[in-house]
C-alpha positions as CSV (number, residue, x, y, z in Angstrom):
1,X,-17.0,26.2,14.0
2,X,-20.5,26.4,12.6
3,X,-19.6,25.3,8.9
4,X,-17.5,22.8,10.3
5,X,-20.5,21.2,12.4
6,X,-22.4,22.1,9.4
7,X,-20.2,20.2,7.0
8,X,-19.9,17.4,9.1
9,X,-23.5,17.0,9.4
10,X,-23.9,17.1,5.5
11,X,-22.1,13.9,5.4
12,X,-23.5,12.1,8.4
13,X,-26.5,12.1,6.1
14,X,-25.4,9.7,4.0
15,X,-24.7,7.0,6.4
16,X,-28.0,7.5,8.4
17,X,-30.1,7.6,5.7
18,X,-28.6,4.2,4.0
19,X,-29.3,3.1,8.1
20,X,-32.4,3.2,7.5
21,X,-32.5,1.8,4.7
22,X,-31.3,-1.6,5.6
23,X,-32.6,-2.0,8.9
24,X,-36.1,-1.8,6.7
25,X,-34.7,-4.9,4.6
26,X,-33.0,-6.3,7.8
27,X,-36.7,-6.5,8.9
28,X,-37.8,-8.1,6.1
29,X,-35.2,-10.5,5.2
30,X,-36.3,-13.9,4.3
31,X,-33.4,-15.9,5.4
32,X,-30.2,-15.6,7.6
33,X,-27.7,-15.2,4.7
34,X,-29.6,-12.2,3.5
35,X,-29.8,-10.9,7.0
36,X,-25.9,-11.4,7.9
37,X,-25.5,-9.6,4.8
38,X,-27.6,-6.3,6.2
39,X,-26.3,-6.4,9.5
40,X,-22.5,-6.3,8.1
41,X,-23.7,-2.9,5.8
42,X,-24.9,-1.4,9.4
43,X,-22.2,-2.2,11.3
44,X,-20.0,-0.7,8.3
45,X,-21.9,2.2,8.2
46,X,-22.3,2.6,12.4
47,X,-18.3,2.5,11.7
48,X,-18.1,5.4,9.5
49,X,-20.6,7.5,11.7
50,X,-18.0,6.8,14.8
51,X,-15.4,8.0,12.9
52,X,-16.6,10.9,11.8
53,X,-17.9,11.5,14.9
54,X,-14.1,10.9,16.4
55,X,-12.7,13.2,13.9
56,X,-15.2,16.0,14.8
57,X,-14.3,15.8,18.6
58,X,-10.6,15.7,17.7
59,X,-10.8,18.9,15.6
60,X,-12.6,20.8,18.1
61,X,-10.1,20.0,21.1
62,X,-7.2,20.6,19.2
63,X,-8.4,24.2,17.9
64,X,-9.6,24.8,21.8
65,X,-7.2,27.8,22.8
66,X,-7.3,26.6,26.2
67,X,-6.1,22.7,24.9
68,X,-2.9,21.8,26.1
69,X,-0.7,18.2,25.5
70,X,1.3,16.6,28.3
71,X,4.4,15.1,26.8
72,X,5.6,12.2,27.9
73,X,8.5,9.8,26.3
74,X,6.9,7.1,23.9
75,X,8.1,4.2,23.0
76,X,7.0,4.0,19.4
77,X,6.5,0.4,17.9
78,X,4.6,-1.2,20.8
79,X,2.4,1.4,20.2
80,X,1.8,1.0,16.7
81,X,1.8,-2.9,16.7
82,X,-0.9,-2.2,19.2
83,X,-3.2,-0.1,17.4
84,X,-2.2,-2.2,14.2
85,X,-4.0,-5.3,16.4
86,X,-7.0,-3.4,16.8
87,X,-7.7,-3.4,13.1
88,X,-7.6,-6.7,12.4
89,X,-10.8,-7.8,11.0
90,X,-11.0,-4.8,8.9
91,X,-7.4,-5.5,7.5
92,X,-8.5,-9.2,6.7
93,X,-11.9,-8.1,5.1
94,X,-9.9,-5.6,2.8
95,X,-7.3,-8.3,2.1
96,X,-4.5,-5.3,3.6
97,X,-1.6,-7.2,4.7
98,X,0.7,-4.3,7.1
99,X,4.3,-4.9,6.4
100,X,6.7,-2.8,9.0
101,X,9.8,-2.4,9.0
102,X,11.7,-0.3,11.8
103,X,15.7,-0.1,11.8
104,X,15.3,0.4,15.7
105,X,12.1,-1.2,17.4
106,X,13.7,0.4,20.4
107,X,13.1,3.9,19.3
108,X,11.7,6.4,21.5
109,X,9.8,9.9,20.9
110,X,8.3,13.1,22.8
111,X,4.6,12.8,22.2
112,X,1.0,12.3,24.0
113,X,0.0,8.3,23.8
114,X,-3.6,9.3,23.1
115,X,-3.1,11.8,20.5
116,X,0.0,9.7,18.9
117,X,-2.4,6.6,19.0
118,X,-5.5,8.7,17.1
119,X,-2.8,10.0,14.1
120,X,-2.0,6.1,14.1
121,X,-6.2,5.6,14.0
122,X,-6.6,7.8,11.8
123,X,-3.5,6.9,8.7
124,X,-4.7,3.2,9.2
125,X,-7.9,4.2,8.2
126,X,-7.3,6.4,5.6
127,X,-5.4,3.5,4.3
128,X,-8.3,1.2,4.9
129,X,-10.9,3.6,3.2
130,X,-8.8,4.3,0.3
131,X,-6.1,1.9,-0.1
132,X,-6.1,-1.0,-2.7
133,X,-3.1,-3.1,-1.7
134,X,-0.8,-4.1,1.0
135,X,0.4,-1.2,3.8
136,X,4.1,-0.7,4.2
137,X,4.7,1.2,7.4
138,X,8.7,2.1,7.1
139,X,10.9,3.4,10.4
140,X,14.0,5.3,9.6
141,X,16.1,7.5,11.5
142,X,13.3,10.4,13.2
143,X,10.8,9.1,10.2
144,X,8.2,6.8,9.9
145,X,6.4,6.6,6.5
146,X,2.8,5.0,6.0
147,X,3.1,3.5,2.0
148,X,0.2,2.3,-0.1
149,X,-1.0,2.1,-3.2
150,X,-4.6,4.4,-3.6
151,X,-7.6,3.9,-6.2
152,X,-8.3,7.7,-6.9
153,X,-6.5,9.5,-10.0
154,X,-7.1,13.2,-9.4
155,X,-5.7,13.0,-5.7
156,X,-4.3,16.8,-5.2
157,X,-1.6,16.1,-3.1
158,X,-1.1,19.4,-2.3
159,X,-4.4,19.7,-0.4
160,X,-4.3,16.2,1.5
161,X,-4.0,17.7,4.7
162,X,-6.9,20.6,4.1
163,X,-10.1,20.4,6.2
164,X,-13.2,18.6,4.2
165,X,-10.3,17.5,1.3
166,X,-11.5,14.0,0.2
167,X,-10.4,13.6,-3.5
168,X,-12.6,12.0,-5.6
169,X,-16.2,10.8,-5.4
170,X,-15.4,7.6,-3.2
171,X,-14.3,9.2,-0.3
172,X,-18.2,10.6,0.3
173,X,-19.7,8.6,1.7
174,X,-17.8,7.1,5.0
175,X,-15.2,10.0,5.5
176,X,-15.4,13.4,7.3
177,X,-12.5,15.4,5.5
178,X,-11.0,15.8,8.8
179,X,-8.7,12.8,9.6
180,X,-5.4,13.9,7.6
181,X,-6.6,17.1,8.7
182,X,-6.2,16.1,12.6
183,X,-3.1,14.3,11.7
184,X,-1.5,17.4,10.9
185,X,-3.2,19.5,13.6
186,X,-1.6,16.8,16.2
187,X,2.0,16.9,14.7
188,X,1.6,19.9,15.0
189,X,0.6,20.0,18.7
190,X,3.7,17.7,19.6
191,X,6.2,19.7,18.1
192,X,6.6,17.0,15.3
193,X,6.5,17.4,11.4
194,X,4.2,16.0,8.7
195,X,4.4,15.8,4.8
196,X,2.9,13.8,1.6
197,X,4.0,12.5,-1.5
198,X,2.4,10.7,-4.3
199,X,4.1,8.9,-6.7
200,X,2.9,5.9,-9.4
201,X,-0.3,5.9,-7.6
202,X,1.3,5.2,-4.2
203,X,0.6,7.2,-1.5
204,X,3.5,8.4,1.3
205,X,2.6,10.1,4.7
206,X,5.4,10.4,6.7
207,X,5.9,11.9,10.4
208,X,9.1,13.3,11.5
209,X,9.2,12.9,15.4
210,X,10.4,14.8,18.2
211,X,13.3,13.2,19.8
């Protein structure tokens, strides 16, 4: 747990220094455009600082040996349109456009709503971090895929789901390593199943649910 919270710190550096940063300019800024401009770089980096903060808390409930998950049957694509709606304005700023398709919009699951909603969180933003075109989020049979195509070359596919795994350079500065990470952890917690693939540059996380 200490080189966790230690490693966690080490990149909530980042973020709070560049915080400072531009609340100094924010403070000086001539003119309103210039200050819009700062206050959207906060607010981005306030963002990342949340998350990672999320991701911390996640990690340290589900590896609590006294933890334990009420299941409950889930009715899957409310749910996801749901937390889709929530990231709206970050979709639109990225130009992301989600595509889902679902054979059965009907389809229901064994799971815990607040831990099925923060692996939803948590593959939207991954795909919002590191994603460079539209989001195809694909339903079939006990599956459901999250498609996009990354930026990153040297992405080790094989690692994806390790703690503190973030690929290349970009993925410093506004990510923790830990949200594919908890994404497994929670599948894991439900009784559900989790794999990768990465192929032509597009990237494939797909959960297998517990009916």
């Amino acid at each position: 747990m200490q080189i966790l919270i230690s490693g966690v710190s080490h990149d909530m550096r980042t973020p709070l220094t560049s915080i400072q940063g531009y609340l100094d300019l924010l403070a000086d800024a001539k003119n309103d455009k210039e200050k819009e401009r700062y206050v959207e770089i906060i607010r981005f980096r306030l963002q990342s600082l949340k998350n990672m903060l999320e991701d911390l808390f996640a990690h340290s409930k589900l590896n609590d040996s006294e933890f334990s998950v009420e299941m409950e049957e889930i009715s899957i694509y409310p749910l996801l349109c749901k937390t889709l709606a929530s990231y709206y304005y970050e979709f639109k700023q990225k130009k992301i456009e989600p595509n889902i398709v679902f054979e059965n919009e009907h389809l229901k699951c064994m799971g815990n709503t607040e831990l099925l909603t923060r692996v939803f969180q948590n593959l939207i933003s991954n795909v919002l971090k590191h994603g460079s075109k539209d989001l195809i989020i694909r339903q079939r049979g006990c599956q459901i895929s999250f498609t996009n195509r990354i930026m990153e070359d040297n992405l080790e596919i094989d690692k994806i789901f390790d703690r503190f795994y973030k690929g290349d350079i970009s993925r410093h500065d506004h990510s923790s390593g830990l949200g594919l990470a908890n994404v497994k952890a929670i599948a894991e917690v439900m009784g559900w199943g989790v794999s990768a693939t990465c192929e032509d540059k597009k990237l494939s996380i797909i959960l297998i649910l517990k009916q």
